[in-house]
N, C-alpha and C positions, 0 to 999 in steps of 0.2 A: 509451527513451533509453539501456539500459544495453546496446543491441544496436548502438546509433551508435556510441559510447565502442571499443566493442570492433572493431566492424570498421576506424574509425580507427586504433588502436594497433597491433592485428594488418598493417597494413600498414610500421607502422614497425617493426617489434622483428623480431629473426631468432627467440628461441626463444616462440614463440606458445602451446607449452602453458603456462607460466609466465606470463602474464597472470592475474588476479585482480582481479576487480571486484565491490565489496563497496555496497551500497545503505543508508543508512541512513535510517530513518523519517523523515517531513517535520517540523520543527522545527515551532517557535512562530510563523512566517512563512513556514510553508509551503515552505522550501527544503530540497529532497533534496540528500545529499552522497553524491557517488560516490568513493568511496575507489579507486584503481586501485596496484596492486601489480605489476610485471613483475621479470623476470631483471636480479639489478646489471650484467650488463654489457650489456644494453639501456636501463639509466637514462638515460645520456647519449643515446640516438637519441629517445628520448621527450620528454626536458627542451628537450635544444635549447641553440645558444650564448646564452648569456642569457637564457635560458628562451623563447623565440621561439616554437617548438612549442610548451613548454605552454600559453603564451597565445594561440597560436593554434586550438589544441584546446580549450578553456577557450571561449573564442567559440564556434564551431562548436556546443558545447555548448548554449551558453546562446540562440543563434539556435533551435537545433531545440526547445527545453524552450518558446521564448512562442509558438513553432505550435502547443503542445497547454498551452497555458496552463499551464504548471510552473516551478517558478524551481529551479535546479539549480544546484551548486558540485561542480568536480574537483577532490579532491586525490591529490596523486603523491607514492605514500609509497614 
């Protein structure tokens, strides 16, 4: 999952070393949180006008996570 996350982003961001994706242990309901960090002045290409992308990458997430039975949440810090 944390290699979907990333080749998504890396298509959107210009400085691609600057991505950061950080995985955190499965909660009490079993949902892993991907923390994703890029370059501030990539914020805006990632977020999207009214978050658009993030919720469209937020999907994509969450489509690929119940092919391998996981419940996964992005957050864009």
């Amino acid at each position: 999952m944390k290699e979907l996350l990333y080749t998504i982003v890396s298509e959107l961001v210009e400085d691609k070393d600057a991505i950061e994706i950080k995985a955190d242990e499965p909660n009490a309901e079993g949902v892993v949180v991907y923390h994703l960090h890029v370059a501030p002045d990539d914020m805006g290409r990632v977020i999207g006008k009214q978050g658009r992308i993030a919720k469209a990458i937020r999907a994509i997430m969450r489509a690929g996570a119940v092919r391998n039975n996981q419940k996964v949440m992005v957050e864009i810090d």
